[in-house]
Residue, then its C-alpha position, 0 to 999 in steps of 0.5 A: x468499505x471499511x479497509x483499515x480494519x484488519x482484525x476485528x477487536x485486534x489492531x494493526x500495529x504498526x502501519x505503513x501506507x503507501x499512495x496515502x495522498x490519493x482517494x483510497x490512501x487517504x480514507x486508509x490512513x483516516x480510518x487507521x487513525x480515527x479509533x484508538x488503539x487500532x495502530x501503534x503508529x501510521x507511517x504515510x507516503x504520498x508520491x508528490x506530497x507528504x499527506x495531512x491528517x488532522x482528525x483524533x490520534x493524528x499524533x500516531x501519524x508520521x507523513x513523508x513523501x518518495x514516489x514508489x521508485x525511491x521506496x523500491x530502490x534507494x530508500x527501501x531500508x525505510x520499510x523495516x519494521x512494520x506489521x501491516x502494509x497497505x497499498x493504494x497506488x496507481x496512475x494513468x496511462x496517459x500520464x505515465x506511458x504504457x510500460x510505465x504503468x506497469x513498472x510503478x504498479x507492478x515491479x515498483x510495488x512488487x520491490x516494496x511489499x518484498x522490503x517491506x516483508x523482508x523488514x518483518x512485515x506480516x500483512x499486506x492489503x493492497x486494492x487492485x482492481x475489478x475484474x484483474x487477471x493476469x490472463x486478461x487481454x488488457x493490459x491493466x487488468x493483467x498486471x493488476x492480477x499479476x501483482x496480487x498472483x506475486x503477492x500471493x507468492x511472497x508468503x505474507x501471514x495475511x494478505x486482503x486483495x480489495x478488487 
């Protein structure tokens, strides 16, 4: 599916990806970039590396690594001046630990898409998961469906849940 594309004939200024080195980032971040005029500029962050892209427009592109903690904490003031976010992030639960899990995908994120809002942000699309609820007894799909329920709340003009 195609994510990136927003607005049918309108494009998406400027873009700030954030888990653009994963499967689903990076797709984000080629598609952004493939088609003329569909960005003003694509602003990438992968957590442990900066992403690569070398298809047509890739001069638009401006990669740069921070894991999620950093753009939520000390380095939120790089999230100004954006019109589109996109948000691809995730981990294992093996690999981070249950109460982990739910900082980086919930209060993490949550920190971010408020920044970034808060620096003029109009849209935000972030891919959850099928089957998220915050009434759910498992926990993943509880707190995917509690991001997009405090996303719903931070007022963005458009906001595109991808389950």
């Amino acid at each position: 599916e195609n994510y990136a594309y927003s607005h049918p004939g309108k494009g998406v200024g400027r873009a700030l990806v954030v888990g653009a080195t994963g499967q689903t980032g990076s797709e984000v971040v080629r598609q952004l970039l493939e088609e003329r005029g569909r960005c003003t500029a694509v602003v990438a962050y992968g957590n442990s590396r900066r992403p690569h892209y070398d298809g047509p427009n890739s001069e638009l592109l401006e990669p740069r690594q921070a894991k999620l903690e950093e753009l939520a904490t000390s380095r939120s003031a790089e999230l100004s001046g954006f019109d589109t976010l996109f948000i691809h992030v995730g981990t294992q639960k093996r690999k981070a630990g249950l109460e982990g899990q739910r900082k980086l995908e919930f209060d993490d994120t949550l920190a971010v898409a408020t920044a970034a809002k808060a620096g003029g942000c109009k849209q935000c699309h972030i891919v959850t998961s099928q089957g998220a609820s915050a009434s759910s007894s498992f926990q993943y799909m509880q707190t995917k469906g509690k991001i997009e329920d405090a996303l719903k709340g931070l007022g963005f003009e458009r906001l595109c849940i991808y389950q």
